[in-house]
VOMAR-99815 format. One record per residue (C-alpha): residue number from 1; residue in three letters; x, y, z. Coordinates in nm, 2 decimals, padded with zeros to 4 digits. Each point is the difference from the previous one (the first is absolute). Layout:
BEGIN
     n   res        u        v        w
   NUM   ALA        X        Y        Z
...
This chain:
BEGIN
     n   res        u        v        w
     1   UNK    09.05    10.94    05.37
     2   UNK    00.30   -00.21   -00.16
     3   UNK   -00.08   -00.25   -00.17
     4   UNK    00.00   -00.39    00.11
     5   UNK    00.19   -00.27   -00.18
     6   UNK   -00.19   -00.20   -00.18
     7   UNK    00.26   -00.29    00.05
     8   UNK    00.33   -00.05    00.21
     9   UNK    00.28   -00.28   -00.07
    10   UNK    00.32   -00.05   -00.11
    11   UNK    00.18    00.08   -00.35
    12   UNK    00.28   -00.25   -00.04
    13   UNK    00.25   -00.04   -00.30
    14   UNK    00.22   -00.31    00.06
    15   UNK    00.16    00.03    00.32
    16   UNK   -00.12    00.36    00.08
    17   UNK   -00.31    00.11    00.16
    18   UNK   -00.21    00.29    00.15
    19   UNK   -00.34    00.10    00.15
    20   UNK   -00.19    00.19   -00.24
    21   UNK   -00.35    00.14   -00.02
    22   UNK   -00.26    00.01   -00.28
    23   UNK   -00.21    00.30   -00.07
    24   UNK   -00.26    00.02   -00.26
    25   UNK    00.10    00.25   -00.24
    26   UNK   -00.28    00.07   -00.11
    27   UNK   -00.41    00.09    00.08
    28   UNK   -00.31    00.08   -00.08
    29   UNK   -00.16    00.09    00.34
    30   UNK    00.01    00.41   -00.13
    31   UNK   -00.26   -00.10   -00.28
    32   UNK   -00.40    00.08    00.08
    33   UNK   -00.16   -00.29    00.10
    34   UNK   -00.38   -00.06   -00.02
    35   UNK   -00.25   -00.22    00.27
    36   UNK   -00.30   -00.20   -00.13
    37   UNK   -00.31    00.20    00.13
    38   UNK   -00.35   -00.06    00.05
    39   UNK   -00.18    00.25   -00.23
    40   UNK   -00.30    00.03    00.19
    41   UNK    00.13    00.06    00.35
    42   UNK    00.36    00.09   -00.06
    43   UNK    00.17   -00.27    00.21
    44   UNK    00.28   -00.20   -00.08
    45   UNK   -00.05   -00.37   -00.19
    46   UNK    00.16   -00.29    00.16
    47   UNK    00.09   -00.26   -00.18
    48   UNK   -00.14   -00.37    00.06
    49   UNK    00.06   -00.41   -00.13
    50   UNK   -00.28   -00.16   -00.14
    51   UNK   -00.07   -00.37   -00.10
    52   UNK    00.00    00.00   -00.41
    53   UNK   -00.26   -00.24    00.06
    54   UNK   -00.17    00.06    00.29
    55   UNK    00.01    00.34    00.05
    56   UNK    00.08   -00.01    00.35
    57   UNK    00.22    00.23    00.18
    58   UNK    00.35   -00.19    00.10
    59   UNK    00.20    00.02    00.32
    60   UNK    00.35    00.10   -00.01
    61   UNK    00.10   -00.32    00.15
    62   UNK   -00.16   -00.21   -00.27
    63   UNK    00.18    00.18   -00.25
    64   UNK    00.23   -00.23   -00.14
    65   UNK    00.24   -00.01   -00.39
    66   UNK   -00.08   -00.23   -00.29
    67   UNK    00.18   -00.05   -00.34
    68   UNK   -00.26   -00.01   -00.29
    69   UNK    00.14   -00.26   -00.26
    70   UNK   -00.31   -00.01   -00.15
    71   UNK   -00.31    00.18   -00.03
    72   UNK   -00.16   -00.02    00.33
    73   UNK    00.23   -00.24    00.13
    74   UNK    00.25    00.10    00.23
    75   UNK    00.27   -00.19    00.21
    76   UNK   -00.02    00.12    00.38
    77   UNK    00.37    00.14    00.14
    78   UNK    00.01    00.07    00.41
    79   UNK    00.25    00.24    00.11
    80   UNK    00.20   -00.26    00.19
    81   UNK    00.02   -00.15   -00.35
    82   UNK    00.16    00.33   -00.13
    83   UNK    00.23    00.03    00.24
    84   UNK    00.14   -00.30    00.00
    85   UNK    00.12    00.10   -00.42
    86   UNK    00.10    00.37    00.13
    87   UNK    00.37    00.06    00.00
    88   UNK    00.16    00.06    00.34
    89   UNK    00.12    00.37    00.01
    90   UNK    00.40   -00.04    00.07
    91   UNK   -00.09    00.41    00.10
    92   UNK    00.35   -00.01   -00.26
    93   UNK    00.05    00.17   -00.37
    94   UNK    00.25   -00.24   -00.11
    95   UNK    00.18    00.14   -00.35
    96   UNK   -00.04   -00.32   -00.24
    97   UNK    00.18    00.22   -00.28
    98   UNK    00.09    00.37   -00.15
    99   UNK   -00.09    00.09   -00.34
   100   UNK    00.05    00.28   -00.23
   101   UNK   -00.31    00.23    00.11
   102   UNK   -00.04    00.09   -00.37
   103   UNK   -00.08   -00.37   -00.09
   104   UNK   -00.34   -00.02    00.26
   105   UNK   -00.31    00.01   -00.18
   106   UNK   -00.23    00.28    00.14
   107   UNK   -00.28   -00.17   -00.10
   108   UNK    00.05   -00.22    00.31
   109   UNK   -00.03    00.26    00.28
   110   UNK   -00.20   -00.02    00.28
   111   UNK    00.02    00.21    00.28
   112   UNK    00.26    00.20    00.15
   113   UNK    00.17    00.05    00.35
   114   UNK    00.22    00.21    00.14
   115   UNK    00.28   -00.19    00.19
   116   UNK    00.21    00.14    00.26
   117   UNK    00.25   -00.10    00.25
   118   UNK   -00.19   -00.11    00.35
   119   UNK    00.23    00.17    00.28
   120   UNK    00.35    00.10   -00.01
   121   UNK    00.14   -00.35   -00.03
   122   UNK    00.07   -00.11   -00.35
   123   UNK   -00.01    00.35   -00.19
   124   UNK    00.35   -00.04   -00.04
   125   UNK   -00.10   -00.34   -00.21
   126   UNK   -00.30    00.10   -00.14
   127   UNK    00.24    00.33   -00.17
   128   UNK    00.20   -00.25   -00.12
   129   UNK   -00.25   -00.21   -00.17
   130   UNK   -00.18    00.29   -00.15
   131   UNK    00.33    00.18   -00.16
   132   UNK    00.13   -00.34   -00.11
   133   UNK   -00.33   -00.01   -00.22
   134   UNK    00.03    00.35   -00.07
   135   UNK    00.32   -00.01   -00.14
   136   UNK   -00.04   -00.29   -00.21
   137   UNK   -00.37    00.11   -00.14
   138   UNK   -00.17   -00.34    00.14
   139   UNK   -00.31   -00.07    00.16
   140   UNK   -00.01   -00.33    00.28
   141   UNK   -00.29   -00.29   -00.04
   142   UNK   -00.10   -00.12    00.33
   143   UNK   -00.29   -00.14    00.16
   144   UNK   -00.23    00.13    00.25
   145   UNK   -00.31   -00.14    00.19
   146   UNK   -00.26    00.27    00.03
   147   UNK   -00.39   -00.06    00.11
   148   UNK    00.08   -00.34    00.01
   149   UNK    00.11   -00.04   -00.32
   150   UNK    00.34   -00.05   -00.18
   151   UNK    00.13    00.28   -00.22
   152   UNK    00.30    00.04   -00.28
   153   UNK    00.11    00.36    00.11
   154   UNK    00.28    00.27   -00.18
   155   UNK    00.21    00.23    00.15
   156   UNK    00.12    00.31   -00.12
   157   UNK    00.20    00.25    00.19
   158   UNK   -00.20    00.28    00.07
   159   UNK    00.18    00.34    00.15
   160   UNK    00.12   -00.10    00.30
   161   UNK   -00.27   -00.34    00.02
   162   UNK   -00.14   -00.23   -00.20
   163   UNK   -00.28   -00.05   -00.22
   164   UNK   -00.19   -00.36    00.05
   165   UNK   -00.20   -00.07   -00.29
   166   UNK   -00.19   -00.35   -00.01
   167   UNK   -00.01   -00.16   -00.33
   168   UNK   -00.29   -00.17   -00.15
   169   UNK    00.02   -00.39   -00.11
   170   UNK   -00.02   -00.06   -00.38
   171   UNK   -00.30   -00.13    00.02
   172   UNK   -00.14    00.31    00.06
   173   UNK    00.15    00.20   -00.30
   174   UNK   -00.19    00.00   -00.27
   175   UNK    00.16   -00.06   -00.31
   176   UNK    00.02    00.28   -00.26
   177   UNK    00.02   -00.17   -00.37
   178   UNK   -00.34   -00.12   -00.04
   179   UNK   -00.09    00.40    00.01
   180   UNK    00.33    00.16   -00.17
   181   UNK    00.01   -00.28   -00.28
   182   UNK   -00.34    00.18   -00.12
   183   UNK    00.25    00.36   -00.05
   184   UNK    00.10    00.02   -00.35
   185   UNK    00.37    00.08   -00.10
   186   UNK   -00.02    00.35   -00.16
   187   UNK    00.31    00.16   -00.21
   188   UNK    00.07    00.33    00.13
   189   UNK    00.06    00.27   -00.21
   190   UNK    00.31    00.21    00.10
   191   UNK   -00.16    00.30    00.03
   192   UNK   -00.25   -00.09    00.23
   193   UNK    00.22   -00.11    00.25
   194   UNK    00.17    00.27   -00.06
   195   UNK   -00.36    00.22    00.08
   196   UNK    00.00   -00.20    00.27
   197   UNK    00.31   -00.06    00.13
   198   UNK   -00.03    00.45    00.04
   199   UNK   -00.36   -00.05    00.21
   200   UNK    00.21   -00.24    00.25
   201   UNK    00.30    00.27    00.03
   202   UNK   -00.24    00.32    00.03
   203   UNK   -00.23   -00.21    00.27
   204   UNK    00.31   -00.14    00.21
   205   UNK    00.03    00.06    00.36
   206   UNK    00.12   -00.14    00.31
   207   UNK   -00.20   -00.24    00.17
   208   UNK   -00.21    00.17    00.30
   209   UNK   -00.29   -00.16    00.22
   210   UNK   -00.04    00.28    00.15
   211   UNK   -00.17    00.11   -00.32
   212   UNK   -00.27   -00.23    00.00
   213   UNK   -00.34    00.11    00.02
   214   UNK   -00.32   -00.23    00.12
   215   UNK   -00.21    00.19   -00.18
   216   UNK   -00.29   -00.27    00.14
   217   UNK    00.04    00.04    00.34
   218   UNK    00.01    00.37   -00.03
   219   UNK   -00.34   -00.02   -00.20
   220   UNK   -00.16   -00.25    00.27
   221   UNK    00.13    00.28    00.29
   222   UNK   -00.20    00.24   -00.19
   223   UNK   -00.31   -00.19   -00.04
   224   UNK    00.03   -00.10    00.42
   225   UNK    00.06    00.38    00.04
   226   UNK   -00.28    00.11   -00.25
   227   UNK   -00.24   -00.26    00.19
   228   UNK    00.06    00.12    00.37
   229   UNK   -00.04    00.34   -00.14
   230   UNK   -00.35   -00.11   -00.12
   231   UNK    00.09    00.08   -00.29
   232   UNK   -00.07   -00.18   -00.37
   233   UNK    00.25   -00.21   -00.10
   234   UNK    00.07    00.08   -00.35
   235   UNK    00.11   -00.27   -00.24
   236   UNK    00.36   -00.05   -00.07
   237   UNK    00.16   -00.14   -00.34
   238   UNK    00.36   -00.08    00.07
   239   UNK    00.09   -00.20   -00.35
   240   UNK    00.06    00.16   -00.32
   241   UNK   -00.16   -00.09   -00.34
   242   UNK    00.28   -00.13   -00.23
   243   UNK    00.09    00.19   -00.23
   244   UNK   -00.04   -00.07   -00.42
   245   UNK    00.30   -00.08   -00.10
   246   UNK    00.01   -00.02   -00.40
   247   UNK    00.38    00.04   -00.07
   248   UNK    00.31   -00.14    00.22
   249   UNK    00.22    00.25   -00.16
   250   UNK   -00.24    00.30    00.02
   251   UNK   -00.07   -00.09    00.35
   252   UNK    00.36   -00.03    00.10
   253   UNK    00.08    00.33   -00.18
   254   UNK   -00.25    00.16    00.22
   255   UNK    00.08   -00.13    00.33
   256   UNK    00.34    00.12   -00.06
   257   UNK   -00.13    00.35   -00.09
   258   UNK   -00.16   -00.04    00.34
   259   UNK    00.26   -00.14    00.19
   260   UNK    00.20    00.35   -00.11
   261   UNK   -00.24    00.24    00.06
   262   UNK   -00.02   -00.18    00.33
   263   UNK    00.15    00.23    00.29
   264   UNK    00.27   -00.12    00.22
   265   UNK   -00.03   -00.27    00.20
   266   UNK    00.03    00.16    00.36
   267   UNK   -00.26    00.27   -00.16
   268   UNK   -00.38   -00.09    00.04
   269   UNK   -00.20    00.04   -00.30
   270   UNK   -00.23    00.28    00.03
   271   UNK   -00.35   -00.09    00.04
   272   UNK   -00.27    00.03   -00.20
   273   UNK   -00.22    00.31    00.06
   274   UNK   -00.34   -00.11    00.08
   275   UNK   -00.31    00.18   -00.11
   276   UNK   -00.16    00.23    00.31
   277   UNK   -00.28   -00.18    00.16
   278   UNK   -00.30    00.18    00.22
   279   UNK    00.09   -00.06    00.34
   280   UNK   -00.19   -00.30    00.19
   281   UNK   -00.24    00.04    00.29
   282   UNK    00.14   -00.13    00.29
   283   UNK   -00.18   -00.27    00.15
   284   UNK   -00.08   -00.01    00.38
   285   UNK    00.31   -00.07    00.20
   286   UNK    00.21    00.02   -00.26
   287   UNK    00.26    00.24    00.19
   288   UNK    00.05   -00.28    00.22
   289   UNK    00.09   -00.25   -00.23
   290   UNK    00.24    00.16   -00.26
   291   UNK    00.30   -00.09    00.21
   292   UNK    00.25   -00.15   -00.18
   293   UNK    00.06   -00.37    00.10
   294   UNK    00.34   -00.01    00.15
   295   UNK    00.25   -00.10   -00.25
   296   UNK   -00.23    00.05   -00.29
   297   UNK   -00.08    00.27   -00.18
   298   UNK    00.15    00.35   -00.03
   299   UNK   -00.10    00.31    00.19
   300   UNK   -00.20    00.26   -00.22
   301   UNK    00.18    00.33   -00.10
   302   UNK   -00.17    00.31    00.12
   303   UNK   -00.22    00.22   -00.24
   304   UNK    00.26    00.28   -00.12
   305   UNK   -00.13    00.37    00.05
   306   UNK   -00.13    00.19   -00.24
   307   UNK    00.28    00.24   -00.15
   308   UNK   -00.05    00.37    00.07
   309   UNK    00.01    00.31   -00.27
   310   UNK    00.35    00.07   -00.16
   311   UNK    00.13    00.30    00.05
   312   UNK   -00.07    00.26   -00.19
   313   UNK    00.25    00.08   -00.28
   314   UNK    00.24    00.34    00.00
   315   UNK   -00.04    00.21   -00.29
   316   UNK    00.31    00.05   -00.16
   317   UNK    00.16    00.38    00.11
């Protein structure tokens, strides 16, 4: 199913416009989810308001907002009250300013959208906004109303779109010196950068998403696939313990012994050979439930057949 916009308007740089649409770039609907379950019978928990202080259960419609300025003191706000501060929504991106994109801050961003042109009127205009940012390596500042509320948003060419990121407010950056001021300013000796300098060059690749590896969710898969099987769930240690570090330049020198013994990059490492375990007793049903969970997991390689007798050798004539 395609996907839905998430918001439709207008992009507009001075005298130029067109209809655009906004599509969240990103998701986390794929993730495994969890419900709140009653132990003893196995049904699902509903959630439900209670009075603090009385302990009663509250209607929906008695449900109202309150600002606590002090402790248990709070200042009642109605909705009509709220809407009467929320910005109208112009349904317009109007570009205040263009930037250099190298000068934004990533600490300030939000969320992302896809934006696209809405119909065939105004691609022409929306190329021409796009390439004009393109060429000159600039990112616009606009605003945009979304869920009610008024956001600073950049724009980025992006292919042959946009990206829409929304930016956070200042207030809502934390500041970094009261932590960093605690780092002490260290003299580095020339030849460990240099150490190091060669563990950065023999690591280097090209960046690759693709590459990640949720090694969590695949671990949680196999504890809801061991479960349904019946199965125990064995315990499963993702972390590492740190390792004991007693000297930077003997631990540099090694990591760089490792980083060449390392095989190529498009090569896998080989893995470890594991130590033959006794087979386990199947557990009732369990034929049923070793089907892999579609999209996770890997398909077992068959048992290879036992080799036959060589042939026997000629005697030399």
């Amino acid at each position: 199913m395609a996907a839905r916009p998430y918001w439709r308007g207008y992009l507009k740089l001075s005298l130029v416009s067109c209809p655009i649409a906004l599509y969240p770039a990103t998701s986390s609907s794929e993730r495994i989810a969890f419900r709140q379950i009653n132990k003893k019978t196995g049904n699902r928990l509903r959630q439900q308001l209670v009075d603090e202080v009385t302990r009663e259960p509250v209607e929906s419609e008695d449900k109202g907002k309150g600002y606590e300025y002090a402790k248990d003191s709070y200042v009642m706000i109605d909705d009509n009250e709220l809407e009467a501060v929320q910005i109208e929504s112009s349904k317009t991106i109007d570009i205040d300013a263009f930037v250099p994109r190298a000068q934004i801050d990533e600490r300030y961003f939000n969320s992302s959208y896809y934006i696209v042109p809405d119909g065939k009127v105004g691609q022409e205009a929306f190329a021409v906004i796009r390439e004009a940012m393109r060429d000159k390596k600039m990112a616009a500042l606009a605003r945009v109303v979304l869920s009610k509320r008024e956001h600073v948003i950049m724009l980025q060419p992006w292919d042959k779109g946009m990206m829409g990121t929304t930016l956070r407010y200042p207030y809502e950056v934390r500041k970094s010196d009261d932590l960093f001021s605690e780092i002490e300013d260290f003299k580095i000796q020339p030849d460990m950068l240099k150490l190091a300098d060669h563990i950065v060059e023999s690591k280097t690749a090209d960046f690759d998403p693709a590459q990640f590896h949720d090694r969590y969710e695949d671990a949680v898969v196999e504890l809801i696939r061991s479960k349904r099987a019946g199965l125990p769930s064995a315990p499963q240690r993702l972390s590492e313990t740190a390792p004991n570090v007693v000297s930077l330049m003997d631990a540099l020198k090694r990591s760089l012994a490792d980083g060449k013994r390392t095989p190529a990059a498009d090569a896998p490492a080989p893995a470890p050979k594991a130590k033959p375990k006794k087979p386990a007793k199947r557990a009732q049903g369990q034929a049923e439930m070793l089907l892999p969970i579609e999209g996770k997991g890997k398909k077992s390689e068959p048992a290879a057949k036992p080799a036959g007798r060589s042939a026997p050798r000629k005697r030399a004539g």
